[in-house]
Structure formats: structure tokens, C-alpha cells
C-alpha positions as MATLAB code, in Angstrom:
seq = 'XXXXXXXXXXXXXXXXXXXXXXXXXXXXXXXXXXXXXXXXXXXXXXXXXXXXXXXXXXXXXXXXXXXXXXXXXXXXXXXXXXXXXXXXXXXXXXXXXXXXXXXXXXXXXXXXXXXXXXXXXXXXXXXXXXXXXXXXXXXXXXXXXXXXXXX';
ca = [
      12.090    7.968   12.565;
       8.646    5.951   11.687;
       8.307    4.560    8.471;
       4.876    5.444    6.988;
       2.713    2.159    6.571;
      -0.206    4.131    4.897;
       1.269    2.265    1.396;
       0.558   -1.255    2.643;
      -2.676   -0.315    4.295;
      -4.230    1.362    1.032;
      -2.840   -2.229   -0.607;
      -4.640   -4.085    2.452;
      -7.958   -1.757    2.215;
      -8.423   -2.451   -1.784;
      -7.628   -6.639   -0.654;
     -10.008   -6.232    1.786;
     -12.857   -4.388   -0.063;
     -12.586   -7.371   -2.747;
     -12.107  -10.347   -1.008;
     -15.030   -9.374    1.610;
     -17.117   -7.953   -1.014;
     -20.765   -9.260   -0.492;
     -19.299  -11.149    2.650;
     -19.458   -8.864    5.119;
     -20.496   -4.958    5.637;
     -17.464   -3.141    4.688;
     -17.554   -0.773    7.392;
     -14.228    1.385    8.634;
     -14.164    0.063   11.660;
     -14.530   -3.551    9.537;
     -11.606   -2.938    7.776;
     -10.063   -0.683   10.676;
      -9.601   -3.932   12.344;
      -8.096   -6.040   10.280;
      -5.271   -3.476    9.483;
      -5.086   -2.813   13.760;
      -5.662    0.966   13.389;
      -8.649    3.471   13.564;
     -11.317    3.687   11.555;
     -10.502    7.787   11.121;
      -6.752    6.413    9.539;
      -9.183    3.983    6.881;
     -11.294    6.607    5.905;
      -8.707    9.008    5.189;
      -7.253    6.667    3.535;
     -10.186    6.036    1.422;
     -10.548    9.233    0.259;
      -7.193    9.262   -1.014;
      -7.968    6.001   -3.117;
     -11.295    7.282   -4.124;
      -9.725   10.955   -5.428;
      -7.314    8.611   -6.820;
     -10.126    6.618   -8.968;
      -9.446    3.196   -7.556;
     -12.623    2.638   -5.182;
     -15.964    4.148   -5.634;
     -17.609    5.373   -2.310;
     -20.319    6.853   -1.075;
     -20.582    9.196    1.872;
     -22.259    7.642    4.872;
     -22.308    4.421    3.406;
     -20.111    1.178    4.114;
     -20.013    0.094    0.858;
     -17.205    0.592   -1.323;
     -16.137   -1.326   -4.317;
     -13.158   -1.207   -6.558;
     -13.785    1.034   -9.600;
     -11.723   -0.830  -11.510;
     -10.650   -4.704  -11.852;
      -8.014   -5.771   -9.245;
      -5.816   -7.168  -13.056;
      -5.608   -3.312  -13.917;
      -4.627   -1.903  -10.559;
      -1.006   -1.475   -9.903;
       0.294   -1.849   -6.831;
       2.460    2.260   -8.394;
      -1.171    3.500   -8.658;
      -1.404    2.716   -5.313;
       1.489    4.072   -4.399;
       0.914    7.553   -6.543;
      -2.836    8.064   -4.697;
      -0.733    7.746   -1.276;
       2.209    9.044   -1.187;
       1.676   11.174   -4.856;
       5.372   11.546   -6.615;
       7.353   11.491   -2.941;
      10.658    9.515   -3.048;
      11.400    6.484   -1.645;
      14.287    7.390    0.113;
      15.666   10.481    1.842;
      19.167   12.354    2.464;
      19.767   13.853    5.548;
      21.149   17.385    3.967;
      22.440   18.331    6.920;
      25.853   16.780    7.226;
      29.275   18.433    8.545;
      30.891   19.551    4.591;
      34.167   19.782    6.206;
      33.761   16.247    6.850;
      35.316   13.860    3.967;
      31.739   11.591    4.101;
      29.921   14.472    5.526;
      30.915   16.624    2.181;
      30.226   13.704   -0.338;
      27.406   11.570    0.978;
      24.390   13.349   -0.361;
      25.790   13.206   -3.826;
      27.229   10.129   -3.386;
      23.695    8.353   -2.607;
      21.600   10.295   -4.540;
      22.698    8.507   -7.743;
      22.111    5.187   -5.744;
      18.801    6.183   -4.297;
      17.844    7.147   -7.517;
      18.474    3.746   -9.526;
      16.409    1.887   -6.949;
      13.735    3.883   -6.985;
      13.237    3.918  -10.338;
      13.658   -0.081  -10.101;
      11.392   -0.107   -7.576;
       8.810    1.666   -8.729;
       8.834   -0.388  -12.323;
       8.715   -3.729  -10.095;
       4.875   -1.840   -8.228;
       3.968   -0.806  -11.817;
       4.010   -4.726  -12.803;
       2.478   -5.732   -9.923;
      -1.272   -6.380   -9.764;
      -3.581   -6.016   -6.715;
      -5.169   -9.159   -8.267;
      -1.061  -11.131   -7.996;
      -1.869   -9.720   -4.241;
      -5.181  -10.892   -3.862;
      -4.373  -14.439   -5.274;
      -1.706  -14.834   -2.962;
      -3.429  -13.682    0.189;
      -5.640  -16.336   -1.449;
      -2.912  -18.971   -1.642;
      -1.471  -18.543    1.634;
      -4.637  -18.775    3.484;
      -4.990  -22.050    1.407;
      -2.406  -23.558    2.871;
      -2.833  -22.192    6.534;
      -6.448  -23.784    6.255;
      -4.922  -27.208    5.005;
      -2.187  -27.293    7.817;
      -4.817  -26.629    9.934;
      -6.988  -29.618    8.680;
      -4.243  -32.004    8.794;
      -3.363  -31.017   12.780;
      -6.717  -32.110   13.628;
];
């Protein structure tokens, strides 16, 4: 089973659009490859954010901006204009019930799945796309300053 990466590509779009802002066109394919996918999978994405109210775009045009600071963007409202109110985690309901785990193991983790999600999703509600940005920031600090000092 592949695990859906459309999450951390809408957080690396939003990144992208405001760390490139000014810098460079912000085309799809732009942005298409620095994520390492198609252009089609950014602008779907896109969409999604801009139905969501977190960019502003413009048909045709390759210049989208964040309607709203990065400080006031949760990395959960990211996460709601994606993947809307799906779960984190799924049970395979179809297990052998004459089977002692079989019989028990949907209940038994859906009172587990559900206390981390909920912990999860309060951790992406008080986490920033601006904590994201300054950290991309950070770490491409010190990859610059390791570079310096090698040469």
C-alpha cells in the first residue's frame, strides 16, 4: 500500500511559494521540480489549497501568493484542504472473527488509533508554516556554512 505524500507536498508548495516569492517565476513545473513530480500533481494540488483559502491564484498565471501570513497557517489547515476530515490511520475490517486477534483487533486499535490522531492532529494545529519555513531556513544555513568551511 502507498502512503499518500500529497500532505507534505501542499506543506512544500506553500514553503515554496514564500520563500521564492519575487525570486523566481512560480511556475508548476517550478515548483513541480523541486517536489520531483508533475506539474498536473502541483496544480491539483493548488486548487485544493486555493478552495481551501490558503493561496490566492489566478488561472493561467504563475503567480500565486499565500492569502494569509505563513504565522496563521497551520500545518491541520493544511492537512483539512488535503485530505478534508480523513483519518490518519486505517483498520483492515476484514479479518477472520473466528480468529481470537482476528475477532478483537479492529476494536482493539480503534481506541488507540483514535488517541493519536487526535494527538496528532493538536501537535499540526500548533504548528506554523512560518516554524517550517524558518527551519528550512535554518538548515540551509548551516548546509551553506559547512559548505564554506570545506572550501
Amino acid at each position: 500500500m502507498k502512503i499518500s505524500t500529497r500532505f507534505s507536498d501542499s506543506i512544500h508548495i506553500l514553503a515554496f511559494i514564500n520563500i521564492y516569492q519575487g525570486i523566481i517565476p512560480l511556475t508548476s513545473s517550478n515548483i513541480a521540480s523541486s517536489i520531483e513530480t508533475s506539474p498536473v500533481v502541483v496544480r491539483r494540488l493548488m486548487s485544493a489549497l486555493n478552495k481551501a483559502g490558503l493561496i490566492n491564484t489566478v488561472h493561467g498565471a504563475a503567480d500565486p501568493v499565500l492569502a494569509k501570513s505563513p504565522e496563521s497557517i497551520s500545518l491541520y489547515d493544511v492537512f483539512l484542504a488535503i485530505e478534508g476530515d480523513a483519518h490518519l490511520f486505517t483498520i483492515d475490517e476484514r479479518t477472520n472473527p473466528q480468529c481470537i486477534v482476528g475477532g478483537n483487533i479492529q476494536e482493539t486499535l480503534n481506541g488507540f488509533y483514535q488517541q493519536a490522531e487526535i494527538a496528532a492532529k493538536a501537535k499540526l494545529a500548533r504548528i506554523s508554516l512560518q516554524d517550517v519555513i524558518d527551519t528550512i531556513r535554518v538548515k540551509q544555513a548551516i548546509k551553506d556554512a559547512e559548505k564554506e568551511r570545506r572550501n
